[in-house]
Biopython code that builds the backbone (N, CA, C, O; Angstrom):
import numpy as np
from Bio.PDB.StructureBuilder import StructureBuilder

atoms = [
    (1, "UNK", "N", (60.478, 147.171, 156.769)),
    (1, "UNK", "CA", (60.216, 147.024, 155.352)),
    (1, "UNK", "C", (61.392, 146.323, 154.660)),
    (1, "UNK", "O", (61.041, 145.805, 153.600)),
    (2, "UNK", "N", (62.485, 146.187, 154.913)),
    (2, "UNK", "CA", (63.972, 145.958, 154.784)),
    (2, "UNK", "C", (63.421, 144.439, 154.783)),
    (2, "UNK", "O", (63.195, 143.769, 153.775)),
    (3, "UNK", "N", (63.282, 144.110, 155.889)),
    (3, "UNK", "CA", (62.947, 142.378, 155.798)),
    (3, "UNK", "C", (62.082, 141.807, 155.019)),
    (3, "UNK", "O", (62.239, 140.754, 154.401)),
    (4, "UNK", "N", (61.053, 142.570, 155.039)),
    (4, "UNK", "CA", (60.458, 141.913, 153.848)),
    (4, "UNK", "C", (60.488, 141.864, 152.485)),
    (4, "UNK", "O", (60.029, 140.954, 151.795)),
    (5, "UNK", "N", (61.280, 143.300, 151.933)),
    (5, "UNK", "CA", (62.309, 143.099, 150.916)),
    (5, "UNK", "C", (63.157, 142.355, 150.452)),
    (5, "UNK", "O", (63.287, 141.962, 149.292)),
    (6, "UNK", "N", (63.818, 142.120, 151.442)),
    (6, "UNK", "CA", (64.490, 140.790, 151.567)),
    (6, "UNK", "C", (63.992, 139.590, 151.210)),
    (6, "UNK", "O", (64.277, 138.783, 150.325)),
    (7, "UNK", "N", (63.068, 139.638, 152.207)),
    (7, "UNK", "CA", (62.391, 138.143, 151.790)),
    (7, "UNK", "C", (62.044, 137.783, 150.601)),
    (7, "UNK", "O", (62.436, 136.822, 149.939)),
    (8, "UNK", "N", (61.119, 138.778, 150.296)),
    (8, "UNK", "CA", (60.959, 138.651, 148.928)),
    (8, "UNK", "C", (61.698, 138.624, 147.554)),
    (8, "UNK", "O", (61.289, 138.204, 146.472)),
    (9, "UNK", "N", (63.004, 139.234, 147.917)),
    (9, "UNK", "CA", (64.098, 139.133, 147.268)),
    (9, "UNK", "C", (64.543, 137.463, 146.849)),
    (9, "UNK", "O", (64.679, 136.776, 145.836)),
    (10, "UNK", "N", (64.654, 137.342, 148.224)),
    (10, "UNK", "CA", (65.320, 135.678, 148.157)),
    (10, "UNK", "C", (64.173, 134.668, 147.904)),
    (10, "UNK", "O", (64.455, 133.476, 147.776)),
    (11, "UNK", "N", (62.851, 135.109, 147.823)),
    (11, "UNK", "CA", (61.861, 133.971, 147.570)),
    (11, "UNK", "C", (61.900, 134.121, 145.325)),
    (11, "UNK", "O", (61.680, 133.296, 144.438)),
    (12, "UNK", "N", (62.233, 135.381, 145.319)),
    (12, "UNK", "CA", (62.539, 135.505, 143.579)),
    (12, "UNK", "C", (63.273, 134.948, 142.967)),
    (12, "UNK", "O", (63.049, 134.506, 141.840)),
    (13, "UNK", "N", (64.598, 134.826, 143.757)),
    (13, "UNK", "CA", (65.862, 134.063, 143.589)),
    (13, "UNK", "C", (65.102, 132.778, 143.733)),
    (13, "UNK", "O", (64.416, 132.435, 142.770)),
    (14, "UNK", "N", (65.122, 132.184, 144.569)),
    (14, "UNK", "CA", (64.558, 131.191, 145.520)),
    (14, "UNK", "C", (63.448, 130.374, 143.701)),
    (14, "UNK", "O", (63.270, 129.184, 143.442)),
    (15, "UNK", "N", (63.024, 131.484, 142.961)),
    (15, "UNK", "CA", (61.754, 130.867, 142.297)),
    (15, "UNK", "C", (62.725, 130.712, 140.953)),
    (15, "UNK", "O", (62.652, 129.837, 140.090)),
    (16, "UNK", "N", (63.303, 131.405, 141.006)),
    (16, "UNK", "CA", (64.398, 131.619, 139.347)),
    (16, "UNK", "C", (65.246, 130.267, 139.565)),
    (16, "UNK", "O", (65.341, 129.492, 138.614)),
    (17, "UNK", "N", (65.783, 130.004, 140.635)),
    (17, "UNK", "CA", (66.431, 128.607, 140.722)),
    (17, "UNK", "C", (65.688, 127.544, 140.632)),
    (17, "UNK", "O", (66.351, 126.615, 140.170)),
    (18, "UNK", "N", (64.341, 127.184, 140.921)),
    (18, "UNK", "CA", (63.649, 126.276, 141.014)),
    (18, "UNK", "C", (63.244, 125.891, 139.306)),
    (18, "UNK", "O", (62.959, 124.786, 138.844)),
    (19, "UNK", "N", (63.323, 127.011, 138.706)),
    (19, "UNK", "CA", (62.522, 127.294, 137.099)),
    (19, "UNK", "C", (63.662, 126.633, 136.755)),
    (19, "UNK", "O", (63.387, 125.546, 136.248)),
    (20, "UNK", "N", (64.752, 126.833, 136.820)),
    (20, "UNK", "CA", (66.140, 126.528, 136.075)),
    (20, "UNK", "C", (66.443, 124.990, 136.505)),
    (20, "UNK", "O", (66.531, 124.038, 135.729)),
    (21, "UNK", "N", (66.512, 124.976, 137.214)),
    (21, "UNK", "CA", (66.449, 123.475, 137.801)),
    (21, "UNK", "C", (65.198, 122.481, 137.397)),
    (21, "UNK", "O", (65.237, 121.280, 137.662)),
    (22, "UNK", "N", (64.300, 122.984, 136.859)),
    (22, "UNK", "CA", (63.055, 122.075, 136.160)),
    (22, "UNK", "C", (63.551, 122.242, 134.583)),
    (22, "UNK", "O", (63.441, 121.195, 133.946)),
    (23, "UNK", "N", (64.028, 123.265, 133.912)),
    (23, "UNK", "CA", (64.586, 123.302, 132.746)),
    (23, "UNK", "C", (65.231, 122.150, 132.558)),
    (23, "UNK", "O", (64.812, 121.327, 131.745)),
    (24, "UNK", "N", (66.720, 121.879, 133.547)),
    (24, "UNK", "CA", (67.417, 121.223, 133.590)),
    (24, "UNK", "C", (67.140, 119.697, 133.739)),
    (24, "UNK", "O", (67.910, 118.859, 133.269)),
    (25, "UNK", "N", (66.151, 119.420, 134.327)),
    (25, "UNK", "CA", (65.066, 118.261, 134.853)),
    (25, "UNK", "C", (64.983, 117.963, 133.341)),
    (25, "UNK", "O", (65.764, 117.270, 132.689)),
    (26, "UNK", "N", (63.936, 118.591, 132.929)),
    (26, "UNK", "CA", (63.336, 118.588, 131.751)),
    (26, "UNK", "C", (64.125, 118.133, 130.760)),
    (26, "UNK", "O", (63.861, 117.017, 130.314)),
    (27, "UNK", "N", (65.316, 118.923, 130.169)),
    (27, "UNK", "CA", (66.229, 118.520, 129.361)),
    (27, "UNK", "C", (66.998, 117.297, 129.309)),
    (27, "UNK", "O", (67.578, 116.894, 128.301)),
    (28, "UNK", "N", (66.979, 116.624, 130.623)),
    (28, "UNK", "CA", (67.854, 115.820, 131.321)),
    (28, "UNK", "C", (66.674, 114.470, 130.921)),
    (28, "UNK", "O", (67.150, 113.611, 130.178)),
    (29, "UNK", "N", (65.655, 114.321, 131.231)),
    (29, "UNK", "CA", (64.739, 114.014, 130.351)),
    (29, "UNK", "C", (64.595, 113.231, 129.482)),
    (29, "UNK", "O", (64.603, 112.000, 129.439)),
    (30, "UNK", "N", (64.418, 114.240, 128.555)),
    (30, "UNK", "CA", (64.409, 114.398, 126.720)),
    (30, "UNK", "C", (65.592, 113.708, 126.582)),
    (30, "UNK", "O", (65.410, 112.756, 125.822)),
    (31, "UNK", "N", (67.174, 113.794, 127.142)),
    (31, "UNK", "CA", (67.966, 113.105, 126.664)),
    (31, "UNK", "C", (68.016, 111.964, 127.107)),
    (31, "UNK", "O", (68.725, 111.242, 126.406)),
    (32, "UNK", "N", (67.517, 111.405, 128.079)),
    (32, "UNK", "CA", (67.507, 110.281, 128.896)),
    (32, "UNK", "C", (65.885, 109.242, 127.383)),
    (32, "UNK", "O", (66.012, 108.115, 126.905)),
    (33, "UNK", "N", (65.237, 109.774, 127.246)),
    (33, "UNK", "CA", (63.883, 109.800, 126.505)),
    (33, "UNK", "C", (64.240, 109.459, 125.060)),
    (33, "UNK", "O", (63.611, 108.639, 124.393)),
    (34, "UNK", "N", (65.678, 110.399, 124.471)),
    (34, "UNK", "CA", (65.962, 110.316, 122.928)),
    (34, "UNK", "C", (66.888, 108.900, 123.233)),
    (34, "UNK", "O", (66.722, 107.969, 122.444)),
    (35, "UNK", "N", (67.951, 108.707, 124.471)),
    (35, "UNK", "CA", (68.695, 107.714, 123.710)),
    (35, "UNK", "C", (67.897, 106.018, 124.218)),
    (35, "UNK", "O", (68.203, 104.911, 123.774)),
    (36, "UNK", "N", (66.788, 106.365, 125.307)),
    (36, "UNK", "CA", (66.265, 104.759, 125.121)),
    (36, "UNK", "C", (65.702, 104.964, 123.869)),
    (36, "UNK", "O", (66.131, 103.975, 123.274)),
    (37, "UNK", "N", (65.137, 105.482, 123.195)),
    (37, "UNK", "CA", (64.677, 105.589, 121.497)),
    (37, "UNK", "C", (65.579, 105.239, 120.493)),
    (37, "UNK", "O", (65.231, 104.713, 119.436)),
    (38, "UNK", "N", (66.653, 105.495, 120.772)),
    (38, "UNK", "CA", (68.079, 105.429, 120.335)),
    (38, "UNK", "C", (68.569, 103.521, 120.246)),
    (38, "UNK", "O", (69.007, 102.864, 119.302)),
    (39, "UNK", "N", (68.259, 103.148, 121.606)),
    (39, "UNK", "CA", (69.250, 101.987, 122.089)),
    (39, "UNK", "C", (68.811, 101.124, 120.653)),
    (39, "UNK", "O", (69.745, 100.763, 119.938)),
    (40, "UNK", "N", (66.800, 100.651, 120.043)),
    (40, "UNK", "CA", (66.939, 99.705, 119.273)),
    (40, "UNK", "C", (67.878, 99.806, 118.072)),
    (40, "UNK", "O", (68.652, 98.937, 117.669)),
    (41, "UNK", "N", (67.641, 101.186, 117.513)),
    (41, "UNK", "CA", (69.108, 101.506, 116.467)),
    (41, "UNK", "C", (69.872, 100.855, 116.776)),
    (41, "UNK", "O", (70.034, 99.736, 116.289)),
    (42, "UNK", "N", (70.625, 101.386, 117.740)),
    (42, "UNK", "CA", (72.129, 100.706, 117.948)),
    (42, "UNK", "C", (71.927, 99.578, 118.317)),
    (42, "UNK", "O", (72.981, 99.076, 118.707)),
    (43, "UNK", "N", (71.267, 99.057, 118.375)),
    (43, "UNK", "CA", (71.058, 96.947, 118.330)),
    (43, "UNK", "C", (71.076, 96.643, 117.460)),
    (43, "UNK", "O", (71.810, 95.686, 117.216)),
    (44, "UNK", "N", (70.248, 97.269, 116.337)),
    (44, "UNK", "CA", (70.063, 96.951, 115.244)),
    (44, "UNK", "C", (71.472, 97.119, 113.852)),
    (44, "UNK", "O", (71.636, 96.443, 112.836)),
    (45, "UNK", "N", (72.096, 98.041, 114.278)),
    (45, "UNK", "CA", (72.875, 98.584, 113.743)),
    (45, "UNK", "C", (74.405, 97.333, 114.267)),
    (45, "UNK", "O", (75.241, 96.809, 113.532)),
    (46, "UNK", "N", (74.236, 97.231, 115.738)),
    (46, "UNK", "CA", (75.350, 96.240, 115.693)),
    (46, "UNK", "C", (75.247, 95.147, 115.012)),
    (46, "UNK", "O", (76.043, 94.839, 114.126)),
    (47, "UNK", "N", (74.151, 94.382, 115.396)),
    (47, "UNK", "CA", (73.620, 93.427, 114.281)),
    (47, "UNK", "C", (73.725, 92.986, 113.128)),
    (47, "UNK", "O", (73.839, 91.809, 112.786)),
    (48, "UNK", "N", (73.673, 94.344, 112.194)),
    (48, "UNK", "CA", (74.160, 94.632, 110.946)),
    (48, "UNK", "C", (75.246, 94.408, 111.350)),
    (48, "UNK", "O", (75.420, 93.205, 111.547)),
    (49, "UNK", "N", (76.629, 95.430, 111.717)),
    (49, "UNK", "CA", (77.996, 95.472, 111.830)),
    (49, "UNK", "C", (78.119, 93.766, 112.059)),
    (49, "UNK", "O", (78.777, 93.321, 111.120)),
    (50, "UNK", "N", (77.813, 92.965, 112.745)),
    (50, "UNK", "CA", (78.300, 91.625, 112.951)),
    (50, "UNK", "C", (77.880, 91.136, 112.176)),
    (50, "UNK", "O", (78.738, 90.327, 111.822)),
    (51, "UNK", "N", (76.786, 91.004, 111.381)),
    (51, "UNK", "CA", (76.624, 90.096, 110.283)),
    (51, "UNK", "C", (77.333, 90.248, 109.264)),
    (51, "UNK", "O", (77.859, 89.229, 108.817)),
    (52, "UNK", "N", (77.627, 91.799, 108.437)),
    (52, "UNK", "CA", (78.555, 92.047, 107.506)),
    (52, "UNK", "C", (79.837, 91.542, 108.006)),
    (52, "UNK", "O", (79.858, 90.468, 107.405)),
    (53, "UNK", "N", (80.651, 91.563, 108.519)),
    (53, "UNK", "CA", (81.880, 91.074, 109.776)),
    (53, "UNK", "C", (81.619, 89.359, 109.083)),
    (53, "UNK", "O", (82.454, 88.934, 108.285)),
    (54, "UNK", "N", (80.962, 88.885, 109.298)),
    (54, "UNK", "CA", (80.083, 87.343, 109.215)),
    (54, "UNK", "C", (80.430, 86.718, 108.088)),
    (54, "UNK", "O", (80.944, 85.611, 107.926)),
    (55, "UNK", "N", (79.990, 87.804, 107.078)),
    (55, "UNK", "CA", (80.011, 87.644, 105.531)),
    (55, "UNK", "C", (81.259, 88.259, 105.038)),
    (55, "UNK", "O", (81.930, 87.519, 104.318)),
    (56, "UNK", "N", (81.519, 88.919, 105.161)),
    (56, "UNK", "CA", (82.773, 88.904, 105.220)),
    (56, "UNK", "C", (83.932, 88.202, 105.242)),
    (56, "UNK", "O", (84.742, 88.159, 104.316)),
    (57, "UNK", "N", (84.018, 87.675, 106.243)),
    (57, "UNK", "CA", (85.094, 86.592, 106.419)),
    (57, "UNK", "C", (84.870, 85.212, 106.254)),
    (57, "UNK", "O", (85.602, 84.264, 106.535)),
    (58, "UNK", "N", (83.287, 85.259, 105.551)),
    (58, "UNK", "CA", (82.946, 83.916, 105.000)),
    (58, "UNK", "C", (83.619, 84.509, 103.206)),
    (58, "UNK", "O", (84.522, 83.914, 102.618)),
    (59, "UNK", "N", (82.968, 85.641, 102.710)),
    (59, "UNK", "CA", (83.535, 85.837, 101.451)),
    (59, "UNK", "C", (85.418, 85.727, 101.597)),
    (59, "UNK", "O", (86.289, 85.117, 100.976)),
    (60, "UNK", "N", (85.410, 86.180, 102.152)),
    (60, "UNK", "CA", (87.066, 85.914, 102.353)),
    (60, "UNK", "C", (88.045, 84.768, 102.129)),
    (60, "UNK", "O", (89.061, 84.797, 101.435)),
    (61, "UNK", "N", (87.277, 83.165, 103.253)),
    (61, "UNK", "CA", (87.716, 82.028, 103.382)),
    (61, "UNK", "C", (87.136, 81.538, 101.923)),
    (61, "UNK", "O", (87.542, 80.457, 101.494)),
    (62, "UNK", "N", (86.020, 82.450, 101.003)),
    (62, "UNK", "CA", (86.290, 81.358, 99.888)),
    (62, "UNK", "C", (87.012, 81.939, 98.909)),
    (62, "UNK", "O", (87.352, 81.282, 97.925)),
    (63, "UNK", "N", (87.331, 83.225, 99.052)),
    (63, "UNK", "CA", (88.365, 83.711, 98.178)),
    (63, "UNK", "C", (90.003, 83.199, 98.575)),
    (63, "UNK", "O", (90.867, 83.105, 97.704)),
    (64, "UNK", "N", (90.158, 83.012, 99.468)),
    (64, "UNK", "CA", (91.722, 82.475, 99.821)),
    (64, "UNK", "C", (91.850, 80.992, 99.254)),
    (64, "UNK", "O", (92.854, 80.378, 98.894)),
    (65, "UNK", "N", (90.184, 80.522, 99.300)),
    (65, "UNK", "CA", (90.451, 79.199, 98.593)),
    (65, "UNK", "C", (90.144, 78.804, 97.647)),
    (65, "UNK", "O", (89.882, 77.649, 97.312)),
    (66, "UNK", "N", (90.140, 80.030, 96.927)),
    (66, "UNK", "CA", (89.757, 79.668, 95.388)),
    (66, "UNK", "C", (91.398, 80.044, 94.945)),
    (66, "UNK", "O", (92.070, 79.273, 94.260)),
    (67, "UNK", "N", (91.884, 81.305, 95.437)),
    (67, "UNK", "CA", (93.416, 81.566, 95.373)),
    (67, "UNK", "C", (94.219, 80.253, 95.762)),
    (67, "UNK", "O", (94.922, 79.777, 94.870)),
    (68, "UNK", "N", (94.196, 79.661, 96.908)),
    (68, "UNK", "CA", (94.736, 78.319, 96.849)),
    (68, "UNK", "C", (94.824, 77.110, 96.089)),
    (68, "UNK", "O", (95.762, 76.334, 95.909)),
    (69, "UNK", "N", (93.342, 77.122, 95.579)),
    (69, "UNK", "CA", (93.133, 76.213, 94.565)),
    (69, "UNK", "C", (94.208, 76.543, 93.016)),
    (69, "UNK", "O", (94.831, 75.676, 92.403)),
    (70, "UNK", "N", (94.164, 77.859, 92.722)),
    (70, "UNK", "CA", (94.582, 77.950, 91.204)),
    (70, "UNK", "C", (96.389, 78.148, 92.024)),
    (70, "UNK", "O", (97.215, 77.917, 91.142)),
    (71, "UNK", "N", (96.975, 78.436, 93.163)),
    (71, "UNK", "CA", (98.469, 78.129, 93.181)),
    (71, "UNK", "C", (98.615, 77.073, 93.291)),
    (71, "UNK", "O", (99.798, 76.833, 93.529)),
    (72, "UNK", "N", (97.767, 75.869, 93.229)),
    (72, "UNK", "CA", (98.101, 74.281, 93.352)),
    (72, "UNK", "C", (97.842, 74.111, 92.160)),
    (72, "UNK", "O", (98.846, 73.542, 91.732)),
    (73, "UNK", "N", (96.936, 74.272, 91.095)),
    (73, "UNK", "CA", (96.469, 74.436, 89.434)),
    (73, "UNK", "C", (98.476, 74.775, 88.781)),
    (73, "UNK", "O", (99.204, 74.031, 88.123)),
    (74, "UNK", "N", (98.795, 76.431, 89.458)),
    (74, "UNK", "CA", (99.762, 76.643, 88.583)),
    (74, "UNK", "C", (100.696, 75.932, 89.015)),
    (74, "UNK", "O", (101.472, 75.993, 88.061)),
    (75, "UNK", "N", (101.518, 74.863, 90.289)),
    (75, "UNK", "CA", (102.069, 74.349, 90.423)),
    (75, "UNK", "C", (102.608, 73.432, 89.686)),
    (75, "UNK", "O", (103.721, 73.353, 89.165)),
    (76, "UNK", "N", (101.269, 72.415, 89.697)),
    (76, "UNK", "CA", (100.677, 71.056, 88.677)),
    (76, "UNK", "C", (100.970, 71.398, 87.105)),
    (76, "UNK", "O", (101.487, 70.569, 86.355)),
    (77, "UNK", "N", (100.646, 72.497, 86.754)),
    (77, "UNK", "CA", (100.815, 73.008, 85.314)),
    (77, "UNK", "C", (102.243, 73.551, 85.155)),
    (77, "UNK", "O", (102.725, 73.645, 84.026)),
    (78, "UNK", "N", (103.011, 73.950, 86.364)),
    (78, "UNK", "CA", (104.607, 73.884, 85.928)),
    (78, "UNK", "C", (104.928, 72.658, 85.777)),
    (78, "UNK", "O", (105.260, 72.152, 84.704)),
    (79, "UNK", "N", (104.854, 72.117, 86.800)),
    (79, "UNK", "CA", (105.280, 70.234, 87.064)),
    (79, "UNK", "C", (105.288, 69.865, 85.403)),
    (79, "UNK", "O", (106.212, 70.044, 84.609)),
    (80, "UNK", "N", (104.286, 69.436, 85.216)),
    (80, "UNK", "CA", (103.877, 68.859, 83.681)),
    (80, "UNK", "C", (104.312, 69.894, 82.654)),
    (80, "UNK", "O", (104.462, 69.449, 81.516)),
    (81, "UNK", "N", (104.490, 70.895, 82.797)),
    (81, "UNK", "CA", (105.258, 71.702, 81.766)),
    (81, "UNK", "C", (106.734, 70.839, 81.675)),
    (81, "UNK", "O", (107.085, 70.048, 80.800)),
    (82, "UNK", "N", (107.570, 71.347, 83.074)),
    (82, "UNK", "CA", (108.545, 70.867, 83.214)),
    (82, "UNK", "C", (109.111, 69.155, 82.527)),
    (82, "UNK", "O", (110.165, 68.799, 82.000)),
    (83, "UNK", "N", (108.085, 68.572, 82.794)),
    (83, "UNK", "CA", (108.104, 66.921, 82.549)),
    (83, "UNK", "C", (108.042, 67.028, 80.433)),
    (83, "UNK", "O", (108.759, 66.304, 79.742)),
    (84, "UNK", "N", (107.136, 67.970, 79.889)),
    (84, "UNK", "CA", (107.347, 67.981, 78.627)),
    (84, "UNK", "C", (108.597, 68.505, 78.176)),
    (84, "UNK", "O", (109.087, 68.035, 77.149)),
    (85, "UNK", "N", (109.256, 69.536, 78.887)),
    (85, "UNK", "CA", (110.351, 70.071, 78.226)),
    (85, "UNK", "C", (111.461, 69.011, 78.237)),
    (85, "UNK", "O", (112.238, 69.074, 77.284)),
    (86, "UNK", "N", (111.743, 67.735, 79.442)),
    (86, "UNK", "CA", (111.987, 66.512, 79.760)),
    (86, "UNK", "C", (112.334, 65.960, 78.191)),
    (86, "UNK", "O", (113.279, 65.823, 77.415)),
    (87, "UNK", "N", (110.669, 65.718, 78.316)),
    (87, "UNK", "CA", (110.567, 64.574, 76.921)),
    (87, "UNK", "C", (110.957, 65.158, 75.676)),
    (87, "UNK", "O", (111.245, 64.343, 74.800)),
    (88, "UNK", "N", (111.038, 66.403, 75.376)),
    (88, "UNK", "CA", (111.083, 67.290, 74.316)),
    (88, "UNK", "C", (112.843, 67.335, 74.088)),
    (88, "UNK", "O", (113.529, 67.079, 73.098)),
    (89, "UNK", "N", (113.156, 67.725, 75.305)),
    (89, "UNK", "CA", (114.582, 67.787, 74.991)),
    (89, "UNK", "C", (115.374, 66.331, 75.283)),
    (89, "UNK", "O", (116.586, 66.273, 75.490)),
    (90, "UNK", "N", (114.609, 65.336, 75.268)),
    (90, "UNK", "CA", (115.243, 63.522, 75.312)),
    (90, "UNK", "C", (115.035, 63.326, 73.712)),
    (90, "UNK", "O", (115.846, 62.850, 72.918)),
    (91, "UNK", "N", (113.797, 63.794, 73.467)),
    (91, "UNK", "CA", (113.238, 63.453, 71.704)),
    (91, "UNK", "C", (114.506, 64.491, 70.761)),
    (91, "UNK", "O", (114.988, 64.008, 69.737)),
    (92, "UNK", "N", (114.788, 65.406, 71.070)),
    (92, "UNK", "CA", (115.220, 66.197, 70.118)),
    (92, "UNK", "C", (116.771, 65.695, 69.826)),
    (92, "UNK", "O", (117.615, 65.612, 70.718)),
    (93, "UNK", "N", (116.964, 65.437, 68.703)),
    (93, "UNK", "CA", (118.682, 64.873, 68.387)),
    (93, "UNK", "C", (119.176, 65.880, 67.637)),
    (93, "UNK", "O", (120.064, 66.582, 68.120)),
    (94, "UNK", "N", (118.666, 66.137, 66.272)),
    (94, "UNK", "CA", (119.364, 66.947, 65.593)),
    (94, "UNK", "C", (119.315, 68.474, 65.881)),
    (94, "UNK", "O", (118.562, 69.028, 66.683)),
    (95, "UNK", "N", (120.352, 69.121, 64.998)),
    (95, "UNK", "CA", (120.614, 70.306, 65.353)),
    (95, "UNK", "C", (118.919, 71.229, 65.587)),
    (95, "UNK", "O", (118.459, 71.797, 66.578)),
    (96, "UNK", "N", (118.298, 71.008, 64.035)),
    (96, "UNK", "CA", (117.403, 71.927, 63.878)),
    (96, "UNK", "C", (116.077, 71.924, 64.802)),
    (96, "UNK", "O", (115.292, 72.832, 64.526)),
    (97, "UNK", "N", (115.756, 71.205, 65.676)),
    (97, "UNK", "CA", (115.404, 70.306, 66.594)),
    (97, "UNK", "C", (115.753, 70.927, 67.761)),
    (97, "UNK", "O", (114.822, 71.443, 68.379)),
    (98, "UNK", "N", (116.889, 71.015, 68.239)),
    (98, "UNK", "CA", (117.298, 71.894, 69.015)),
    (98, "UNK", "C", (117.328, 73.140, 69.387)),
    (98, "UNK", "O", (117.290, 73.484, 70.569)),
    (99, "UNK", "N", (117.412, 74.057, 68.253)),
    (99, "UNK", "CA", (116.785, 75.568, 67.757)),
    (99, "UNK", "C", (115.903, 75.770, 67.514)),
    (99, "UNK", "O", (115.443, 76.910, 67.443)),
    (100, "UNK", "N", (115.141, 74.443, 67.223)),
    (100, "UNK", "CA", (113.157, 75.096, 67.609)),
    (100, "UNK", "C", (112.670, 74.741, 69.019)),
    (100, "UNK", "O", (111.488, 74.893, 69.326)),
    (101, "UNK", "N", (113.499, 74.313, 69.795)),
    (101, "UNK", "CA", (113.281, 73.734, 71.794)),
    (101, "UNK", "C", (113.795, 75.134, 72.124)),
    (101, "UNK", "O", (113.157, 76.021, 72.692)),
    (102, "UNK", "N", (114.919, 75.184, 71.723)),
    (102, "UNK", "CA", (114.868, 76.783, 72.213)),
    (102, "UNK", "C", (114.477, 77.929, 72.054)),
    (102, "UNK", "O", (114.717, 78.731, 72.956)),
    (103, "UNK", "N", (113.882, 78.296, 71.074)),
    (103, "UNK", "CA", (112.791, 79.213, 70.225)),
    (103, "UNK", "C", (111.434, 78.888, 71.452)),
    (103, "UNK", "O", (111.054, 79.703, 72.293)),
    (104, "UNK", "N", (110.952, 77.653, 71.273)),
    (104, "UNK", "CA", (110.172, 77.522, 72.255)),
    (104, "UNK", "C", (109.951, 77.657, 73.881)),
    (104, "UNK", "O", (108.901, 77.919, 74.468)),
    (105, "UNK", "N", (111.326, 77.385, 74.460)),
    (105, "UNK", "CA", (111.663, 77.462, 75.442)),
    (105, "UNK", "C", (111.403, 79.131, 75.732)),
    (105, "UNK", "O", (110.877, 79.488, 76.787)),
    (106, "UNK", "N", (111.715, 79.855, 74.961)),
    (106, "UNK", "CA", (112.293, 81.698, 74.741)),
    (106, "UNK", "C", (110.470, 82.110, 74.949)),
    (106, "UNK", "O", (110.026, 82.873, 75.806)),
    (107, "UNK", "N", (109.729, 81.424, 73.993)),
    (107, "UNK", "CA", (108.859, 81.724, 73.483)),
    (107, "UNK", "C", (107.737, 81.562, 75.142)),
    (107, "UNK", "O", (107.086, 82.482, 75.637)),
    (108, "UNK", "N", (107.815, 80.413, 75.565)),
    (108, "UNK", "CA", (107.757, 79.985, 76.716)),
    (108, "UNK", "C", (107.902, 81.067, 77.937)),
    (108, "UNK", "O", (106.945, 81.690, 78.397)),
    (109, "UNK", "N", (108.947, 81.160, 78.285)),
    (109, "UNK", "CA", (109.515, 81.982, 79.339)),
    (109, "UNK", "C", (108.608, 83.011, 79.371)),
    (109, "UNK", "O", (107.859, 83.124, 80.341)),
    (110, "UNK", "N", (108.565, 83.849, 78.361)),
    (110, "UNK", "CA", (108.322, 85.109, 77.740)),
    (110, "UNK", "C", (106.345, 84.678, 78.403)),
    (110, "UNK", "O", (105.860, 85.272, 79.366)),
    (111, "UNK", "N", (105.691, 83.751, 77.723)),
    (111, "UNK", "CA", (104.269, 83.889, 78.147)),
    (111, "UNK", "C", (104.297, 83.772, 79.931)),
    (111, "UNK", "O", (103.391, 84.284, 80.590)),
    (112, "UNK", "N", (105.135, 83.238, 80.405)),
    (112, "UNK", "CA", (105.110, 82.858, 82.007)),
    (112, "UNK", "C", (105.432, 84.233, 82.710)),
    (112, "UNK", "O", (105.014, 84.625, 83.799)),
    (113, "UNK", "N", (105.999, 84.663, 82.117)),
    (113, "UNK", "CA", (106.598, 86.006, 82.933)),
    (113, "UNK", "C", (105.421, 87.292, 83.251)),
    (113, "UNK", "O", (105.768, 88.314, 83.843)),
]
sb = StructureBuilder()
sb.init_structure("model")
sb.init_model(0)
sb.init_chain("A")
sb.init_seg("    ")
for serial, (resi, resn, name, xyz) in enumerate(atoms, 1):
    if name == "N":
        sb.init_residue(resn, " ", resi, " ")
    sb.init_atom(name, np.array(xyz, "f"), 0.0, 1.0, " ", f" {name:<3s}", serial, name[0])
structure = sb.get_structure()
């Protein structure tokens, strides 16, 4: 009777492992099942990520060159500043003439800063 106790013992075991091991099947599965469901997302999603990336550094190259454009603007607009203060202080002889170049000059500085 011992042996067949046995047996039957280990065919219980024997059935509890098989159940657990189809659980495991099963689950193994479902996750194998959720992430091919998964993969078009993440295509889709990189997609996105590279196109924003795209635009991005297209918005970028025209912002650096719109910034480039106006430090060549304020360059040009010192230059020709510079060239009037030139003519301004060649034109100016008399005293009072002189104390309104520098009033201006003051006045000047002061908006640049």
């Amino acid at each position: 009777a011992n042996t067949l106790a046995d047996e039957q013992a280990q065919l219980m075991a024997d059935k509890a492992a098989a159940e657990r091991r189809q659980r495991q099947l099963e689950d193994d599965l479902k996750s194998v099942r959720d992430d091919l469901a998964a993969r078009p997302l993440k295509s889709e999603l990189h997609t996105a990520v590279n196109s924003a990336r795209r635009e991005g550094a297209s918005a970028l190259a025209r912002e650096k060159a719109k910034v480039e454009e106006l430090t060549r603007t304020g360059e040009e607009l010192r230059t020709q500043l510079s060239m009037c203060w030139k003519i301004i202080e060649e034109t100016s002889k008399d005293d009072q003439s002189a104390i309104n170049l520098t009033r201006l000059k003051d006045k000047a500085k002061e908006f640049f800063q």
